[in-house]
C-alpha positions as CSV (number, residue, x, y, z in Angstrom):
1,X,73.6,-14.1,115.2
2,X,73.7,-11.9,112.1
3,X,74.4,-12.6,109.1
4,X,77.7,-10.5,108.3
5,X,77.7,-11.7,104.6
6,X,74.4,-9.4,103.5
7,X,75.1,-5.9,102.5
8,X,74.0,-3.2,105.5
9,X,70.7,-1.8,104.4
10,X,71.5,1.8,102.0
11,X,74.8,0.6,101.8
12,X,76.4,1.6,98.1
13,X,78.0,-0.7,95.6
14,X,82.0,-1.0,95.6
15,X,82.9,1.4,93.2
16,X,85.2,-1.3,91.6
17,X,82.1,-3.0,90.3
18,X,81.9,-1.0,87.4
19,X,85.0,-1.5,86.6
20,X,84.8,-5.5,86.7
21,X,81.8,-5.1,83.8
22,X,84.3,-6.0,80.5
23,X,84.2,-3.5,77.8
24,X,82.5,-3.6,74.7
25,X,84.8,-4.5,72.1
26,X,83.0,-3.3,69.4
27,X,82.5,-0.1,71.1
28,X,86.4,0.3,71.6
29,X,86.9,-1.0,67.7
30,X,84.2,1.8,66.4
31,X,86.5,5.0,69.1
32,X,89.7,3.6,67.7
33,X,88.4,4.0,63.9
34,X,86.8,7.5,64.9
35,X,90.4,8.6,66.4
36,X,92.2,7.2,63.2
37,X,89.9,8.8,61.0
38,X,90.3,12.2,63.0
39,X,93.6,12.0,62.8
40,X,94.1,11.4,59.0
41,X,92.0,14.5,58.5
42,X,94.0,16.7,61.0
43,X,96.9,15.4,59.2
44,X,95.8,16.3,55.5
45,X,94.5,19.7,57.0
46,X,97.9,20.8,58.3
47,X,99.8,19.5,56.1
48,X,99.7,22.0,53.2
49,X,100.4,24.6,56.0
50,X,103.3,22.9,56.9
51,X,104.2,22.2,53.4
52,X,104.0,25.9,53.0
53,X,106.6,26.9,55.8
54,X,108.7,24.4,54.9
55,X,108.8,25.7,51.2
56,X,109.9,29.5,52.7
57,X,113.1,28.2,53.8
58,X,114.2,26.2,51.1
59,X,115.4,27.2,47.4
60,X,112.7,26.8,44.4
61,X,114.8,23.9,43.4
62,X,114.7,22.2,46.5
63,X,110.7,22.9,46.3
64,X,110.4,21.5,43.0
65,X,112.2,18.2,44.1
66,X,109.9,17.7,46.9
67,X,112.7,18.2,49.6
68,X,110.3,18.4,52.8
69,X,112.2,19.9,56.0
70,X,113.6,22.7,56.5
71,X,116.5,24.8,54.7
72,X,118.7,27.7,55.2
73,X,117.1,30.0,52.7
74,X,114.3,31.8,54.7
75,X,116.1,35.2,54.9
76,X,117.4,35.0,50.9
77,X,113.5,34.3,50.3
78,X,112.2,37.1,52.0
79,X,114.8,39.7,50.8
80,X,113.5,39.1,47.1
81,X,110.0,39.3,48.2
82,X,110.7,42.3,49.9
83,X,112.8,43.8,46.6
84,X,110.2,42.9,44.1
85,X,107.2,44.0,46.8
86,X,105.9,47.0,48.1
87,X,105.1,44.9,51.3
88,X,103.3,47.3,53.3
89,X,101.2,48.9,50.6
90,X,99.6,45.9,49.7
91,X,99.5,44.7,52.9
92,X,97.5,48.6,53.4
93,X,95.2,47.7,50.8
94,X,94.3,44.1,51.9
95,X,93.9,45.5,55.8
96,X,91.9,47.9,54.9
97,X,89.1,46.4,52.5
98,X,89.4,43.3,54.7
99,X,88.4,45.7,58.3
100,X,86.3,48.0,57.0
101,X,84.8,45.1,54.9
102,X,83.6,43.4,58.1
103,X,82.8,46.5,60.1
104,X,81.0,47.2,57.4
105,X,79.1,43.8,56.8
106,X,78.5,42.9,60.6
107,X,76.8,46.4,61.5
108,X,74.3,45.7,57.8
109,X,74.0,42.2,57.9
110,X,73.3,42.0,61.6
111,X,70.5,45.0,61.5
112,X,69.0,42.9,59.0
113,X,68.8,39.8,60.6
114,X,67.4,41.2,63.8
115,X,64.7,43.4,62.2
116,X,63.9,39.8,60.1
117,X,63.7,38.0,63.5
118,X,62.3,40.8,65.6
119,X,59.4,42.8,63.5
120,X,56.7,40.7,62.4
121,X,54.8,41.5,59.2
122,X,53.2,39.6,56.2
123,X,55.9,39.7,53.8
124,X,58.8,39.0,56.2
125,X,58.8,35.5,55.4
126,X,58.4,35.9,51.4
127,X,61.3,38.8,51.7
128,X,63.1,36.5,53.2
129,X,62.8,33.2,51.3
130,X,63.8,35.7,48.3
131,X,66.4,36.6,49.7
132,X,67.6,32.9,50.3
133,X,67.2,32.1,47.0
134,X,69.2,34.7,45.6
135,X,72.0,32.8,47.4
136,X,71.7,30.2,44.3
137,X,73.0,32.9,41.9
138,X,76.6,32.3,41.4
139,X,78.3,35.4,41.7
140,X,80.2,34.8,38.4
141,X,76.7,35.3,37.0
142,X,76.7,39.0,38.5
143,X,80.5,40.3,38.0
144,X,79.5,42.0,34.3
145,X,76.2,43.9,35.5
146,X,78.3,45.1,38.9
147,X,81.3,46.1,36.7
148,X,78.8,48.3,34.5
149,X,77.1,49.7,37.7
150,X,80.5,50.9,39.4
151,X,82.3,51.8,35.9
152,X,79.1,54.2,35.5
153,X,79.7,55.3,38.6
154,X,83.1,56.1,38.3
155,X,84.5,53.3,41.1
156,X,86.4,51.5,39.3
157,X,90.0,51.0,40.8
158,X,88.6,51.9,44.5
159,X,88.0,50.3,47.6
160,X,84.8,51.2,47.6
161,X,84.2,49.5,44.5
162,X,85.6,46.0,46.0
163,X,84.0,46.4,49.6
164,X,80.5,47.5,48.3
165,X,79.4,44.3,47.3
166,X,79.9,42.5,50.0
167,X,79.0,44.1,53.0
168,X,75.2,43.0,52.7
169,X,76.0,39.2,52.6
170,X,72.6,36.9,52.4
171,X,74.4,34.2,54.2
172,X,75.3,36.7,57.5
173,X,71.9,37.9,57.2
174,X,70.7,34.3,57.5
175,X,73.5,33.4,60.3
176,X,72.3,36.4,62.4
177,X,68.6,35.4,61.4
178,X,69.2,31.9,63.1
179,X,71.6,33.0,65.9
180,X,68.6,35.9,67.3
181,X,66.1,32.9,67.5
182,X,68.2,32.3,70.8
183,X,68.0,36.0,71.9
184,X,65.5,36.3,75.1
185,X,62.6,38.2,74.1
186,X,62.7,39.0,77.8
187,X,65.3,41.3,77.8
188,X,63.9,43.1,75.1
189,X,60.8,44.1,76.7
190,X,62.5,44.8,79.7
191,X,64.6,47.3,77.6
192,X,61.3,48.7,76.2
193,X,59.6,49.3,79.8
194,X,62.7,51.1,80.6
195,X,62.4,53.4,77.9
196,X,64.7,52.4,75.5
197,X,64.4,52.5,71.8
198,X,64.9,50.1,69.3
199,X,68.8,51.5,68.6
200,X,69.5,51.5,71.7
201,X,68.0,48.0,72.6
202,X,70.4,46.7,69.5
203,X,73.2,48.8,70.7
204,X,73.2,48.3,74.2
205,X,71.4,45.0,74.7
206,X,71.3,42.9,71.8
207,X,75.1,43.3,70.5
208,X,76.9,42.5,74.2
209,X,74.5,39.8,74.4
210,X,75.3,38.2,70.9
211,X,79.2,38.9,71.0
212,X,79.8,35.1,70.6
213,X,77.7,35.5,67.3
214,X,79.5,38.3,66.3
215,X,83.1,36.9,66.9
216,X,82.1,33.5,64.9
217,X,81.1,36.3,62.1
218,X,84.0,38.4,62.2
219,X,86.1,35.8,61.7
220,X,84.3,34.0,58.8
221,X,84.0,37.5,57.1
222,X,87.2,38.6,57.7
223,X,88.9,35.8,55.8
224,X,86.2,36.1,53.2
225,X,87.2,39.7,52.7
226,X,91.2,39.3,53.0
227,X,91.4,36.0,50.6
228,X,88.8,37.4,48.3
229,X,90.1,37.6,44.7
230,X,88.3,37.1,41.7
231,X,86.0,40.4,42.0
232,X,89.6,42.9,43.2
233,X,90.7,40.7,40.3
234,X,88.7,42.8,38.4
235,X,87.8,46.1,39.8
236,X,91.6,47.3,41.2
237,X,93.3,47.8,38.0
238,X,96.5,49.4,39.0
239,X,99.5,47.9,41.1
240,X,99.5,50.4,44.0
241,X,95.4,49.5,45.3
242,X,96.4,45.2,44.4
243,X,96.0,43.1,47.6
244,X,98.2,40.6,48.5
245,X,96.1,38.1,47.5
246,X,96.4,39.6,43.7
247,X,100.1,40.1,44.1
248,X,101.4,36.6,45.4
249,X,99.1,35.4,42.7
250,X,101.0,37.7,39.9
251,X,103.9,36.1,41.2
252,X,103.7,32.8,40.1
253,X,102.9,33.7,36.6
254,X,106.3,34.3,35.9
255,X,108.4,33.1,33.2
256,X,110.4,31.5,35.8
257,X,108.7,31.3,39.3
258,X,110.9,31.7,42.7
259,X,108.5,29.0,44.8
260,X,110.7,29.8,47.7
261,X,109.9,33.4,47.6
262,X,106.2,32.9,46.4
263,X,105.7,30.5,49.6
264,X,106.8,33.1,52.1
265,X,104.6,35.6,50.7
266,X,102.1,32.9,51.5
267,X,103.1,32.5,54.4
268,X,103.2,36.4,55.3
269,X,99.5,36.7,53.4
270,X,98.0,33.6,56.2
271,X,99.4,35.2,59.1
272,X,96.3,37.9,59.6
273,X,93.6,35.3,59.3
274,X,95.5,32.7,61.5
275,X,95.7,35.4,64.2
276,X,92.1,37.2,63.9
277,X,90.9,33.0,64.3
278,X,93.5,31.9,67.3
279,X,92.2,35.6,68.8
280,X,88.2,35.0,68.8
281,X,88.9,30.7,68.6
282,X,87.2,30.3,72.0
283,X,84.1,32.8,70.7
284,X,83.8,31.3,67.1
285,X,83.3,28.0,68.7
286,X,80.8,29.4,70.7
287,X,79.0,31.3,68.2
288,X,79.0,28.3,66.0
289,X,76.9,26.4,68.7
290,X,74.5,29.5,69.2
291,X,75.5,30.2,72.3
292,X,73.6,33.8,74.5
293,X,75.4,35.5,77.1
């Protein structure tokens, strides 16, 4: 007779049997601590935000007593920002230096990167570590010779005068630099065999192929640009070219400050940069982890 009590020969496991193996407890302890930890951060992340909304609907009393849900006063608050503020102009100014800003800044900083990755030469690597190290120059240390350079020039009080600056950023350079590494070489020479040239291999090849890199770079750009405000601080010297940046700032420096107003004026001023991220989330993350398609 046969022994029936003897697996059959390439029979499989019961797939129970895993789950009779007990868990590691310290394993479970060290996920729990990582999920707590995760979630105090999430919580002190979104909290201001929330603080923030909840401060548009509430008087600037109820702000300054800490009152922390929601009131009736949204529509009061956003008349008197409306009154005192010539919403869409500055809201003009801010779209405009922020969009052309990072047009601007991904066409030059990505050109650069790819020629620094593509084209080999002796210097590249000294140019390049140069460059790098003029990213340890605080910029604080460069706002009185750039003043000199665009009063001279007569750009003072101009956007040209606040986007110039930026739209050759080391760190994109760098970003694009790292992110190319991952572009197949391939599909370059293929380009090259087909006749191409090196504009239209950028154009037509290497920019589809990188759009994860570029949508991780518009989006860190674009805040840069719209939240920038210690060098428009400086430069736009009239009311009508402030950004809104400079003007909620302005606001709070009042003898007597309406929080409620100033908060949704914040809240108006966050709205473009929450939408550009939520737009390009799914590409940012992408970019981030150097992804090629």
């Amino acid at each position: 007779m046969t022994d029936t009590s003897l697996p059959a020969v390439g029979a499989r496991p019961a797939a129970n049997v895993r789950s009779r193996v007990p868990a590691n407890p310290f394993a479970i302890l060290r996920r729990a601590l990582v999920y707590v930890l995760l979630s105090i951060a999430a919580f002190v992340s979104v909290f201001p935000f929330f603080w923030m909304i909840v401060g548009a609907t509430n008087k600037s009393a109820d702000i300054i007593r800490g009152k922390n849900s929601f009131g009736s006063e949204l529509f009061n608050n956003a008349a008197t920002f409306f009154t005192q503020v010539d919403a869409l102009r500055v809201f003009w100014n801010s779209a405009f230096i922020a969009v052309v800003g990072t047009a601007l800044t991904l066409l030059i900083s990505s050109l650069a990167g790819y020629g620094f990755e593509m084209f080999r030469s002796k210097v590249r690597e000294r140019i390049f570590a140069l460059l790098l190290l003029f990213l340890s120059i605080p910029f604080a240390a460069m706002m009185v010779p750039l003043f000199v350079m665009f009063s001279q020039a007569k750009l003072v009080n101009t956007y040209t005068a606040v986007i110039l600056p930026t739209v050759a950023s080391i760190f994109i350079i760098f970003y694009f630099r790292q992110a190319t590494k991952a572009f197949p070489s391939e599909l370059r020479d293929a380009a090259k065999i087909d006749g191409l040239k090196e504009w239209q291999i950028f154009l037509f090849v290497y920019m589809p192929v990188m759009r994860s890199t570029y949508a991780a770079a518009t989006i860190i750009i674009f805040m840069a640009n719209w939240n920038n405000y210690l060098w428009p601080l400086i430069v736009l010297q009239t009311a009508e070219n402030k950004t809104i940046t400079l003007i909620v700032s302005a606001l709070t420096s009042a003898y007597t400050p309406d929080y409620g107003m100033i908060l949704f004026g914040t809240v108006l001023a966050t709205l473009p940069t929450l939408v550009i991220f939520f737009l390009l989330q799914r590409r940012f993350v992408e970019g981030m982890l150097g992804a090629v398609k």
